[in-house]
C-alpha positions in Angstrom: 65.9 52.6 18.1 68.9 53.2 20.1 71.9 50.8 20.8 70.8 50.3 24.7 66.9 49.5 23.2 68.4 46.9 21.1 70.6 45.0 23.9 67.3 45.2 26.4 65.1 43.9 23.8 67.4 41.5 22.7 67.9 40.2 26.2 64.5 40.6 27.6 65.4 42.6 30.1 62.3 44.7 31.6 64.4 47.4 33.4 65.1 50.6 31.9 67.3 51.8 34.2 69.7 48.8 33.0 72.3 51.0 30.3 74.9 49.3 28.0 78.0 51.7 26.8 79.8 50.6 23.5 81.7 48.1 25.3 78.8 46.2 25.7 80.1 42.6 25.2 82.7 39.8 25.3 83.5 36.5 25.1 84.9 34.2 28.2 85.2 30.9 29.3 83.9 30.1 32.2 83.8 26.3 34.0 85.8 25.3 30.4 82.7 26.8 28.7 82.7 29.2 26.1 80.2 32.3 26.9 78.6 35.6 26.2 79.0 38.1 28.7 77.1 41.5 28.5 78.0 44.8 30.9 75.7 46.8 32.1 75.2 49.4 35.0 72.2 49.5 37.0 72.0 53.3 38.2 69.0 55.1 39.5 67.9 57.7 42.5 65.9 55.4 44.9 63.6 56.8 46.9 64.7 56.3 50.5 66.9 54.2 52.1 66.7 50.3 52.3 67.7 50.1 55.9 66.2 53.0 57.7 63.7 53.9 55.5 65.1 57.6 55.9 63.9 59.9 52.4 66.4 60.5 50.3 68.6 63.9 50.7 72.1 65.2 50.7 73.4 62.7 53.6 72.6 59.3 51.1 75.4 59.5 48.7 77.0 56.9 46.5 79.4 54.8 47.0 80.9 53.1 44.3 79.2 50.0 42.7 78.6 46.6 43.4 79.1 43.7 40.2 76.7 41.0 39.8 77.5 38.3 37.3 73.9 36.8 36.9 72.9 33.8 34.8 70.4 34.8 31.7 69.0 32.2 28.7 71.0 31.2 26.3 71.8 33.3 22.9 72.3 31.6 19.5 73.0 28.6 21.6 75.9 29.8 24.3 75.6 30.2 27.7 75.1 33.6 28.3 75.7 36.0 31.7 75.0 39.7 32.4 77.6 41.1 34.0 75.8 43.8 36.2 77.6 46.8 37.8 75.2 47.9 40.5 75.2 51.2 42.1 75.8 51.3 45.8 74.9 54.2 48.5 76.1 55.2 51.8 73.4 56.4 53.8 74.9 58.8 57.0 71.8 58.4 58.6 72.4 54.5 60.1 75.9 54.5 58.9 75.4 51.5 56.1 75.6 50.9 52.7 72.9 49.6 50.2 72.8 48.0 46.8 70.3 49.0 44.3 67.6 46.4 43.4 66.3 44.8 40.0 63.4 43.3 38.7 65.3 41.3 36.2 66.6 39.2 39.2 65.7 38.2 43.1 68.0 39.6 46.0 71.2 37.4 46.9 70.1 35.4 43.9 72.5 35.3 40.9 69.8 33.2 38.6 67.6 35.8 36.0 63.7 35.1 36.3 63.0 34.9 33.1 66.1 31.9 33.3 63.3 30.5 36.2 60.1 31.4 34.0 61.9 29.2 31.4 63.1 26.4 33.4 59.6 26.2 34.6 57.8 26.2 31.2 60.1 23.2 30.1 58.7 21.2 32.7 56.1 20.7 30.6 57.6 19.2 27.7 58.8 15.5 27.5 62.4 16.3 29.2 64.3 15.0 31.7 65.5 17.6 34.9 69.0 16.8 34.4 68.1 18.0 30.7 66.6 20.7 31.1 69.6 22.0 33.9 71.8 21.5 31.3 70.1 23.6 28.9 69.8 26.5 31.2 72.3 25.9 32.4 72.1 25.5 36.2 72.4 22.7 38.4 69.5 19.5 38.7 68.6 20.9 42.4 67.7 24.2 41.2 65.4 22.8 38.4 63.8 21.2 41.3 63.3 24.3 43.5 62.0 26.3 40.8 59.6 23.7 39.4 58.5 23.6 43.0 58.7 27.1 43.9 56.4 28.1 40.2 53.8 25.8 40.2 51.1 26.3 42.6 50.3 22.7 44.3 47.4 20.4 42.8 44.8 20.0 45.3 41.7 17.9 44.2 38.0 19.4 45.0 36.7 17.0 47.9 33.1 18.1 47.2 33.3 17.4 43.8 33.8 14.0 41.2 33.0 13.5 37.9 29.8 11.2 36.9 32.2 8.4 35.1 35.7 7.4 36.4 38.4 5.6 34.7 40.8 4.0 37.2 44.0 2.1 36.4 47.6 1.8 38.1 51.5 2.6 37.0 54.4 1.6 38.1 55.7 3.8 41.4 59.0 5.3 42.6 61.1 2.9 44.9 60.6 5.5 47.8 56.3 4.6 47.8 54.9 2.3 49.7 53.3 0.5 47.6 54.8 -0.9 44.0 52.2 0.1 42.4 50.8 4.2 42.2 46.9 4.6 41.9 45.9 7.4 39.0 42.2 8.2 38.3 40.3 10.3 35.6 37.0 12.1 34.4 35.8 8.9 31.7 34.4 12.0 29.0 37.5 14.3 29.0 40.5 12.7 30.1 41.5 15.3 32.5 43.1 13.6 35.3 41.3 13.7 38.7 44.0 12.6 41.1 47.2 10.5 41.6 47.7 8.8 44.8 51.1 7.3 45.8 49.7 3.9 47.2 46.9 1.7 44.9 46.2 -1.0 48.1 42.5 -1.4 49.1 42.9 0.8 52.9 44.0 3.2 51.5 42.4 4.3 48.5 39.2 3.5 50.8 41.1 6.0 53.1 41.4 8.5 50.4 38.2 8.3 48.6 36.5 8.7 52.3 37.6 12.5 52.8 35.2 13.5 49.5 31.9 14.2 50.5 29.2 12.0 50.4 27.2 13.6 47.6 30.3 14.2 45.1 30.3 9.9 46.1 26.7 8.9 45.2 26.7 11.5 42.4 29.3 8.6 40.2 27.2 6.6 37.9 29.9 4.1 36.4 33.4 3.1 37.0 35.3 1.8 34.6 38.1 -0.9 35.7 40.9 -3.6 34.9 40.5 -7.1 36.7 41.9 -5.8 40.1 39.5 -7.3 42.8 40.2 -4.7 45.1 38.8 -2.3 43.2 35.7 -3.8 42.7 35.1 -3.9 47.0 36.3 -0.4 47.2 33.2 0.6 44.7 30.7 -1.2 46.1 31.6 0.2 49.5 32.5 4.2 48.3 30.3 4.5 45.0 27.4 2.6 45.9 25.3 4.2 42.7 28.0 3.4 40.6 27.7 0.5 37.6 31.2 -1.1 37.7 32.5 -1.5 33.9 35.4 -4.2 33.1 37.4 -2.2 30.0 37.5 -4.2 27.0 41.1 -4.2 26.2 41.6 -6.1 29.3 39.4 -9.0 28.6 41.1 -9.3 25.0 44.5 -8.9 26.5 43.2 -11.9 28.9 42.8 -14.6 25.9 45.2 -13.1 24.2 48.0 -14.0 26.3 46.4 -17.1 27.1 46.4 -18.2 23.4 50.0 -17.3 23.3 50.7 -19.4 25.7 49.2 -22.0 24.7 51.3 -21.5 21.7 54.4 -21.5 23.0 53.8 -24.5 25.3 52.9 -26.2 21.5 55.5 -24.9 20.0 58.7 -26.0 22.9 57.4 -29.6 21.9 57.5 -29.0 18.4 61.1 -28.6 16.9 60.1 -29.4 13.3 58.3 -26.7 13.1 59.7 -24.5 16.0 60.6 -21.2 13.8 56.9 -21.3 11.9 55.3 -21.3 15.6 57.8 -18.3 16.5 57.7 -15.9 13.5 54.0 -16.0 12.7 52.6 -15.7 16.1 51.4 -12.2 15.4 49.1 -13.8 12.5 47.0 -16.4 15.0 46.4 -12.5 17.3 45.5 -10.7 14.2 41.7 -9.7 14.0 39.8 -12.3 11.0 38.6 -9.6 9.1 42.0 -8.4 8.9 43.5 -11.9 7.8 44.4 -12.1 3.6 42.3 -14.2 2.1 43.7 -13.7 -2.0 47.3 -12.3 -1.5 50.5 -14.4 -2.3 53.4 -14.3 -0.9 56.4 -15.7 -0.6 57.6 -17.4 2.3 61.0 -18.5 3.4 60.0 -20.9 6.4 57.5 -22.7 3.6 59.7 -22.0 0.5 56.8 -21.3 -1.2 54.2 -18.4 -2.3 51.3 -18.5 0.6 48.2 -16.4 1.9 47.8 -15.3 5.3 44.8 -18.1 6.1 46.8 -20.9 4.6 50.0 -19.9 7.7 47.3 -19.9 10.3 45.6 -23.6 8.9 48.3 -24.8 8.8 50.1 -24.0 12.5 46.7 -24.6 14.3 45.6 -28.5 12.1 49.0 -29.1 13.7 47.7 -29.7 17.3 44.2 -30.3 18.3 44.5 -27.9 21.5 45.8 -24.9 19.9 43.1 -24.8 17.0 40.1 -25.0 20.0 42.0 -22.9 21.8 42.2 -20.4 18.4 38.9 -20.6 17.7 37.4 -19.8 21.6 39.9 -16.6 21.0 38.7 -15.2 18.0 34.7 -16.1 19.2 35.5 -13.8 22.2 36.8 -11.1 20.5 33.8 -11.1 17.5 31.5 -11.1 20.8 33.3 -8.2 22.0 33.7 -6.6 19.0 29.6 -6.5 18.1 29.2 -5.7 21.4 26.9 -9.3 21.5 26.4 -9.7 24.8 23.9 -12.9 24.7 26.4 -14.5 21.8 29.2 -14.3 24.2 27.0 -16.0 27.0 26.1 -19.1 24.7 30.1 -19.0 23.3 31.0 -19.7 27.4 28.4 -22.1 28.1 29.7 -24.2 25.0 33.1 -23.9 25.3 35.0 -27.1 23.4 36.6 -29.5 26.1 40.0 -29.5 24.0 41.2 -25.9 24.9 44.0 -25.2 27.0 44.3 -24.7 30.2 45.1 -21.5 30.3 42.5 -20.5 28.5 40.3 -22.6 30.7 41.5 -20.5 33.3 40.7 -17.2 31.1 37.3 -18.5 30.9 36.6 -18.8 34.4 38.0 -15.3 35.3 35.2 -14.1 32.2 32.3 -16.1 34.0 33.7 -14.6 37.7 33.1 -10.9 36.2 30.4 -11.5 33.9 28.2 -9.1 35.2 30.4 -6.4 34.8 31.2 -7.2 31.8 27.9 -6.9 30.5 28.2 -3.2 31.6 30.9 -3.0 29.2 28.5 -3.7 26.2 25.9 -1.6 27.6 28.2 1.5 28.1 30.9 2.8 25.7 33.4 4.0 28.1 36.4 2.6 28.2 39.9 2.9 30.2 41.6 4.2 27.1 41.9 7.6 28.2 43.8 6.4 30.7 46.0 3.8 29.2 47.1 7.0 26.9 48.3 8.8 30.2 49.8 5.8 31.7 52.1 5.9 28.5 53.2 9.2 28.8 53.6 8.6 32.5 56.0 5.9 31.9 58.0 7.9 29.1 58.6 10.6 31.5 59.9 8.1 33.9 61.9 6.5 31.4 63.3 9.5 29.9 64.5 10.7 33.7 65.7 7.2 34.1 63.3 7.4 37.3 62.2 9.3 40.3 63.6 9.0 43.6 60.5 11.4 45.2 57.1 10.7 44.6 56.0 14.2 45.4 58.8 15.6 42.5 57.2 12.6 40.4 53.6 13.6 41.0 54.2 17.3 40.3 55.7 16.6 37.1 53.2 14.6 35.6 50.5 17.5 36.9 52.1 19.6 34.8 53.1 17.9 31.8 48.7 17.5 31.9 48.3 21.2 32.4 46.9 20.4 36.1 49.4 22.3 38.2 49.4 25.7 36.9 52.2 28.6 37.1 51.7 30.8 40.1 50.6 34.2 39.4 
């Protein structure tokens, strides 16, 4: 293999009439940067003239050469240019001069494609824009126009939804409407249906109107957090559609409950203040998970102590937290065996002496308790979801925010594989 086969294959370069003499390369610094710079000389016979159009003969001559420094990826790590010495022609036909063309890069553009192919394939990892600019080094704005100008734009199928939906809400740009950003998905794969900027009850009823009426009736079952809304806009949109309250969200609801409970117990308490503070992960944790046999020892009781002796001992300390323990961990075993008439009787007998927060849990339970009886019927749940939410929010967090919604949207298409790379 030749020297001038190396160089192209090195560089990537898909133009053979690109040629490299021994003077190849060099070294400069350009904007206080060290760099690679390559020469080569782009020199062929074109066909006709780019103006008139006029095939080529004796009156199109050349007429010197034109250089190019263009912008190509990185090597071993530097910034790397090709410094590209264009032919030029004088055509005597229409009096002007033209420039030969490459493949390698766009007219008036001084940014290589396969620089733009690779911008636009980083924005699918987990990277910031400002990031990946600075590893291609370009500027944030042209990370934008390329991830915009590369990937074609997301449009959902209006004639078309999946038989079970997961819907949940993230945290929006400071530029949408509302605070909150609606985000819906298909309940069996996980693939994301659509993402609208604005989660309030018009207009999601706005949006979900402009899909057809039998991609509507054809949803069997929903699943949801406690968001009332929601509940309305099924009824009125999906009217075949079970409504399923996810199960994480009725745990997370006596969960926080009980911890409140505890810390309201444990602000009056200043004996044992630091007990109620450093084991309040042990009176969340699941009871077949609790040590029943290991010792160990504890500094805040200076002595060796199982698991089930910590959490006797914080809840005989105040008659409301121990009900208010107990009503938790009932719930979740309900939950958990999927118990639907257990977890009837368990609210219908609820102990007097529980908190009231939890009395307030309670009565949000009995207020949804027929959808979440769907919840033990069906196994669908808004995890799925919750799992894109997180990414969501590390994409966000790793950009240190959005100011568009649109560039927002667009990037968490793609990081999902939704918004593919134009042709």
């Amino acid at each position: 293999m030749s020297l001038n086969d190396c160089i192209i294959n090195l560089l990537n370069l898909k133009d053979e009439n690109i040629k490299f003499d021994d003077n190849f390369y060099s070294e400069e610094t350009i904007d206080h940067v060290e760099s690679k710079m390559f020469h080569g000389i782009l020199s062929y016979t074109p066909d006709a003239c780019y103006n008139c159009g006029h095939v080529m003969d004796n009156n199109i001559i050349k007429h010197g050469f034109k250089t190019s420094t263009i912008k190509i990826p990185k090597v071993s790590g530097f910034n790397a240019y090709l410094k590209l010495k264009k032919q030029r022609y004088y055509c005597k036909h229409c009096n002007s001069t033209f420039t030969l063309k490459t493949n390698i890069v766009n007219k008036n553009c001084y940014i290589s494609n396969n620089t733009k192919v690779s911008i636009a394939l980083s924005a699918k990892d987990k990277l910031s824009e400002k990031d990946i600019a600075k590893n291609h080094n370009v500027s944030h704005s042209t990370v934008n126009r390329v991830i915009d100008s590369f990937y074609q734009h997301y449009k959902p199928k209006f004639n078309y939804l999946p038989k079970h939906l997961c819907f949940d809400e993230f945290k929006s740009v400071k530029s949408a409407d509302g605070a909150m950003s609606f985000i819906f998905c298909d309940a069996d794969t996980g693939q994301i249906v659509d993402i609208v900027e604005d989660r309030r009850l018009h207009v999601l009823n706005n949006y979900f109107m402009k899909y057809s009426k039998a991609a509507r009736n054809a949803v069997r079952t929903v699943v949801i957090d406690m968001y009332s809304p929601y509940i309305s806009l099924i009824k009125s949109i999906f009217p075949k559609a079970k409504i399923i309250i996810d199960k994480f969200h009725i745990i997370q609801l006596f969960s926080r409950a009980l911890n409140k409970t505890r810390i309201k117990i444990m602000n009056k308490d200043e004996k044992n203040y630091n007990k109620f503070k450093k084991y309040w992960k042990l009176l969340l944790k699941d009871t077949s998970s609790i040590s029943y046999t290991t010792y160990n020892y504890h500094r805040s009781f200076k002595k060796p102590m199982r698991e089930i002796d910590i959490i006797n001992y914080l809840i005989d300390l105040d008659p409301e937290l121990k009900a208010t323990y107990e009503l938790y961990h009932d719930i979740r075993y309900c939950i958990k065996h999927k118990d639907f008439s257990l977890l009837n009787r368990t609210l219908s007998n609820v102990n007097n002496l529980i908190s009231d927060y939890m009395k307030t849990s309670v009565k949000t339970l009995q207020k949804y308790i027929g959808y979440i009886e769907n919840s033990f019927i069906y196994d669908y749940t808004n995890g799925i979801l919750e799992g894109i939410n997180n990414k969501i929010k590390v994409i966000k967090r790793i950009a240190f925010g959005y100011r568009s919604f649109y560039h927002f949207r667009n990037r968490i298409l793609i990081t999902q594989n939704l918004a593919t790379l134009k042709a």
